[in-house]
N, C-alpha and C positions, 0 to 999 in steps of 0.2 A: 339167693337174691330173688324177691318176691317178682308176678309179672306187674307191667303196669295197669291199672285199674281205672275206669272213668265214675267218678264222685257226680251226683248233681251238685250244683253248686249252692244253692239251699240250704243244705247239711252242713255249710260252712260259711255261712254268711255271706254269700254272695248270690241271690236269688236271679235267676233268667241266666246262669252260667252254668260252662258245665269244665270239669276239671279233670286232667289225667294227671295223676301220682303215679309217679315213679322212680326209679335210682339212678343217678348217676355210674355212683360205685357200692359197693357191699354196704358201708357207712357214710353214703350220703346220700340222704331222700329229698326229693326235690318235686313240684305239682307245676304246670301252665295250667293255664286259665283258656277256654274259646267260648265264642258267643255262640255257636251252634254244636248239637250232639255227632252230627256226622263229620266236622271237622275235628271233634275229639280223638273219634274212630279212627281217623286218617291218621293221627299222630301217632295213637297207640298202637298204628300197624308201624306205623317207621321205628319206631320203638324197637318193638318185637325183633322188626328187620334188624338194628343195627344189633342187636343185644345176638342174635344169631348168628351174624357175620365172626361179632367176637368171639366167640365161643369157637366159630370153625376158625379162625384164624390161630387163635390158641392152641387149639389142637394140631394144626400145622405146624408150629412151632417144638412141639413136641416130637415129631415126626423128623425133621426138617434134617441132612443133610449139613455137612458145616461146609462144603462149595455152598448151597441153595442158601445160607444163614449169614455167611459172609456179602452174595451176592443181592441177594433178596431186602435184608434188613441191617447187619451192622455195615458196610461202606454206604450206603445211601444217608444212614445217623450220622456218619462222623466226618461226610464231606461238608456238610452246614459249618462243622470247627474246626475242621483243620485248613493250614495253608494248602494252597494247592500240590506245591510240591512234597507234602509230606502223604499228604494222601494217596500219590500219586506213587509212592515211595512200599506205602501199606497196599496198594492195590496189587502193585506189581510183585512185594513177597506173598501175596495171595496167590495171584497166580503162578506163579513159577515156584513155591515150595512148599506150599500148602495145599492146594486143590490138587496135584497129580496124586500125593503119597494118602492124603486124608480127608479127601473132597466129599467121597464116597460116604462113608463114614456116619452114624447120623452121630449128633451130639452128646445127645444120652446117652450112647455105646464108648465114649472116648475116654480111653484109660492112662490114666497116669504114665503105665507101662510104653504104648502106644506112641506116645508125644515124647519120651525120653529114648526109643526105637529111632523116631524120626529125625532128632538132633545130634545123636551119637551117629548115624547115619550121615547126615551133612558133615559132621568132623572127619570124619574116616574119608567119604570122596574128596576132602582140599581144600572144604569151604572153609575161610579164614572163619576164625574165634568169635572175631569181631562182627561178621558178617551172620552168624547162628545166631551170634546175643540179638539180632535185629529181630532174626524170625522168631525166636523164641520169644520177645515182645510182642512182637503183635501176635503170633498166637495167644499169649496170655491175656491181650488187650482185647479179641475180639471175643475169649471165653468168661471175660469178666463180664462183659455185655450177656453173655446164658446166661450169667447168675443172675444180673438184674432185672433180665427178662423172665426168670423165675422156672426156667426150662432144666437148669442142673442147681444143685444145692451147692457144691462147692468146686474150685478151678482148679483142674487135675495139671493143669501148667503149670502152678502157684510154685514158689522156690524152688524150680528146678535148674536156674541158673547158676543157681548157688552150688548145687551139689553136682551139676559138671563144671564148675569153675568158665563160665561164659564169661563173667565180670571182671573186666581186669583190674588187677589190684594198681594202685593210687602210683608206684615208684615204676611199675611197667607203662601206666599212661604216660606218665612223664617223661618217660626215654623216647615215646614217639610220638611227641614233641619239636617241631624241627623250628628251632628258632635261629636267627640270626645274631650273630657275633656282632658290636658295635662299628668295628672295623668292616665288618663285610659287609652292614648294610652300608655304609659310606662307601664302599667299591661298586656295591648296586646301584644305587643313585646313581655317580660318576658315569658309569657305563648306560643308564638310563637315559643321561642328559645326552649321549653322545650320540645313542641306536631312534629312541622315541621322545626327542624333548618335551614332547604334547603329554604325556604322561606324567611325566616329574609330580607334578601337585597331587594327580591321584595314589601314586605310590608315597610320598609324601603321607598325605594323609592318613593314608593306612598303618604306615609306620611313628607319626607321631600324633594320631589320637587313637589307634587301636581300632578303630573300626571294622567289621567287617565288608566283602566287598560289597554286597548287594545294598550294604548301609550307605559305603561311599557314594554309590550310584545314585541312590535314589536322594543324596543332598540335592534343595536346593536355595538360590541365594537371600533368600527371608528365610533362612538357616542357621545362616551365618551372624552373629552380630561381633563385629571386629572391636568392635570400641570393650566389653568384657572380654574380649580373645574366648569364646565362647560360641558351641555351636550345637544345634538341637538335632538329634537324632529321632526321626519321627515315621519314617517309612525304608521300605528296602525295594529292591527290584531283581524280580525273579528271572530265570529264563524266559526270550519271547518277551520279555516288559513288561513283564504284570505286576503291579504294584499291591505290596502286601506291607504289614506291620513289622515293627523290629520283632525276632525271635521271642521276649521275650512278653509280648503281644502291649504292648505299651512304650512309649518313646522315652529317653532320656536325654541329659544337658553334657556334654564331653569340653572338657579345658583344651585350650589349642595352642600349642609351644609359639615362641614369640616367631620362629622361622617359620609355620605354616602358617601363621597369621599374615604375614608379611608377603607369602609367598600366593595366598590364595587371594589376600586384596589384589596383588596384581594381575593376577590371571582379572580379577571381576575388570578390572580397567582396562587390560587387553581386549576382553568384549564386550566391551562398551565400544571400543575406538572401532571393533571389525566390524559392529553393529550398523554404525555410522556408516564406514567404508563399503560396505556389500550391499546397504540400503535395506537393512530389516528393518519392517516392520516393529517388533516388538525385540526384545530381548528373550534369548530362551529361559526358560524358568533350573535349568537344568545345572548344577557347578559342575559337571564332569559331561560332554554331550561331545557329538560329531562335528564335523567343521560345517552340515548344514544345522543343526541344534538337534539332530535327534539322540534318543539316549544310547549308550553304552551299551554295547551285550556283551556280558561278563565271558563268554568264550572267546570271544574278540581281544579282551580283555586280560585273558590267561594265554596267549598264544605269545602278545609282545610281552607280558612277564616274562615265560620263559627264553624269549629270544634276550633278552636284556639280563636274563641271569646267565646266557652261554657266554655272553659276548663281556661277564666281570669272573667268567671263570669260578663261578660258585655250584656246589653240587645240584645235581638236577631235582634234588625230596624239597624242594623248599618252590612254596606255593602263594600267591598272594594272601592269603588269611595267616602263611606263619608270619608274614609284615605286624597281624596281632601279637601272635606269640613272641614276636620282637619287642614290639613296643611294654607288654606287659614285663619281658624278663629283664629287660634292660633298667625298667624302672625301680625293681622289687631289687635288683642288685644296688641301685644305687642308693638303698636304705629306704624306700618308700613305703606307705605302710602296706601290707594286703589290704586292708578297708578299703584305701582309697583307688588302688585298681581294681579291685572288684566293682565299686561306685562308675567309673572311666568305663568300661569292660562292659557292663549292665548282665553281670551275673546275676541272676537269682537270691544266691546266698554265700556268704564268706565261705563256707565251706568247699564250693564248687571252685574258686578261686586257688585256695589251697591245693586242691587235691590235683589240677595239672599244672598248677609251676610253683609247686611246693618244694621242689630242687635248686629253687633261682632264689629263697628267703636267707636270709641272712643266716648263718650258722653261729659265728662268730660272738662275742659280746662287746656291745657298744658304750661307749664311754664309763668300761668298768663293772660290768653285770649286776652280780649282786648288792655291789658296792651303794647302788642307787636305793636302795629299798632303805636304807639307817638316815635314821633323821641326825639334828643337832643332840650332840650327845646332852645331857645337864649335867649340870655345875657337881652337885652329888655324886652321881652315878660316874663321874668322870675322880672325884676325889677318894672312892670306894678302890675304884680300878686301881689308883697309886700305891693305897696300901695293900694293898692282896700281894701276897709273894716275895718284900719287899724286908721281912725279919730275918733274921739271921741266925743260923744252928741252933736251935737249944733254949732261944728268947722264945718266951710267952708273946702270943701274939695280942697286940691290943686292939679291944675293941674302936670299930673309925668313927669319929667326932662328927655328929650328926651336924650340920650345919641347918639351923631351923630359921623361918622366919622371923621377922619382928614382932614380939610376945608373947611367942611359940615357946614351952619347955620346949630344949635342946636335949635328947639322949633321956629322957624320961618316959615318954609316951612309945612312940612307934619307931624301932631300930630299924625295920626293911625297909629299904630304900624303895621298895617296890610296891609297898603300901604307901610310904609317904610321897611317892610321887604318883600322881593321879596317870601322868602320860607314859609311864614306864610299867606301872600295876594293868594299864588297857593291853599294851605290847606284850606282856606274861600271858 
């Protein structure tokens, strides 16, 4: 890339100017314009400077350490995108199983070998399956970031999941899976209503529109519209209150069974009346909040779950989010389609729906399996079927009596039933 150069301006139609050309990038050229030669000058040094900067910077990069490249440049790029908690999630497999074994390490030196060292290493001390699949993502995630930064040609992480088996297969996620029996969330509630009745509706809702918690938290009552029994899933609430987006970085519409409908207008009128009664000011904005309106903290929140699941006597693996995995398997059991809980659920993709309550889909055939696929037999092809089979030892079998339309040759033209019917020759 050339350096930048000052043009009079003369030379290009613009006389009493003077101009600095220069590049952008390799393949973009680009000129300002200044009314004086010595403010040119000035540019053309800033110029020089930043184009120097890069270059050493560059070169740094090259150099760099994968602690210094984690800490220096990919976590500072990927807190602008991520929620706070995931980041916060990536930062901390950084430090704690990344930087001690590979910190050192520069980027360019990191081999294939090395990083399958590092994860057969975590399996062997105890680190769950589950817990290696994580590091080994974000290693891969922060080496994909080399490649774009143009420091390594390709990601020496790339399918190495695969080939220790990190990824669990679809029939293993589904076994840890902890969802509730119909009857036992009925013993939940029961026992709910009895330890924390102030709860009810938020367990409720978890359990019959699938929500998750930080989703249920962050409802509120211009949410709700009762009148469609319908309510908008639009924000979530993290630990500490922080208000973030649904997981799947955009809101969805979730159907509300006619019992939470019923049961969440009344809660809105019970704070309405305490509204009144305690002399607020305003109404809290909040469908699930503290008895003075402030919000919910979900560990607050998982402590009377589990008390309310000792006190119905149900195992202790079952968590306010398998209230989803309730709501999803209860539904997909009772012949619902997958589309539509995936739709409910705000998965991604039907796929992702499948593959962890893909145990809960109907196995069974419903009103006759195949049976469904045969249309209205015709008149012919139904009269064909009579005769087939129908001679007796020894008789010549006779050709079947074409039944043609009105001033059709009958038995002259086209004998296959499969030609002369347009709807049975498409079916071949």
């Amino acid at each position: 890339m050339a350096d930048p150069f000052i043009v009079n301006g003369k030379a290009r139609g613009r006389p009493g100017r003077w101009i600095v050309d220069y590049y952008l990038a390799p393949d973009k050229r680009t000129w300002k314009t200044f009314k004086t030669k010595e403010a040119a000058r000035a540019f053309r040094l800033q110029v020089l400077k930043e184009e120097a900067q890069a270059r050493e910077s560059e070169a740094d990069l090259f150099t760099m350490t994968l602690g210094d490249y984690a800490k220096h440049r990919w976590l500072p790029q990927i807190k602008a995108t991520l929620k706070a908690r995931t980041y916060e999630s990536y930062a901390e497999t950084v430090r704690l199983h990344l930087k001690p074994t590979l910190g050192n390490i520069r980027i360019r030196h990191l081999t294939r070998g090395r990083i399958k060292a590092l994860l057969v290493g975590k399996l062997s001390a105890g680190l769950s399956r589950n817990s290696v699949r994580i590091v080994h993502a974000v290693l891969r995630a922060l080496l994909n970031a080399a490649v774009d930064d143009e420091v390594i040609l390709a990601n020496p992480a790339a399918k190495l999941g695969r080939s220790l088996r990190l990824a669990a297969v679809s029939s293993y996620r589904q076994e840890e899976i902890k969802a509730m029996a119909r009857e036992q969330l009925s013993s939940f509630l029961k026992a709910t209503a009895q330890e924390a009745p102030a709860y009810v509706p938020l367990f409720l809702t978890l359990a019959r529109a699938g929500l998750r918690l930080g989703e249920a938290l962050g409802l509120q009552w211009e949410d709700l519209h009762f009148a469609e029994r319908k309510l908008r899933v639009q924000r979530t609430i993290a630990r500490g209150g922080r208000e973030g987006t649904p997981k799947t970085g955009h809101g969805r519409t979730v159907d509300m069974s006619p019992q939470l409908a019923t049961t969440l207008l009344r809660l809105h009128m019970g704070r309405a009346e305490r509204m009144k009664r305690h002399k607020w000011k305003t109404l809290p904005p909040w469908v699930f909040c503290t008895r003075s309106g402030r919000l919910l903290e979900p560990h607050n929140v998982r402590r009377v779950f589990r008390k309310c699941l000792k006190a119905a006597e149900l195992p202790g693996h079952f968590t306010p989010h398998g209230l989803r995995h309730t709501y999803a398997s209860i539904l997909l059991q009772e012949g619902e389609s997958a589309q539509y809980v995936q739709e409910q659920l705000g998965h991604a993709s039907l796929t992702i729906t499948t593959q962890i309550y893909g145990k809960w889909l109907p196995k069974k055939p419903v009103r006759g399996g195949v049976t469904l696929l045969d249309d209205v037999m015709p008149a012919d092809f139904r009269l064909l079927g009579s005769k087939i089979g129908s001679r007796s030892p020894g008789e010549k079998q006779k050709r079947p009596k074409m039944l043609g339309k009105h001033g059709e040759p009958s038995g002259t033209r086209t004998r296959d039933p499969l030609i002369k019917s347009q709807e049975l020759y498409q079916l071949s």
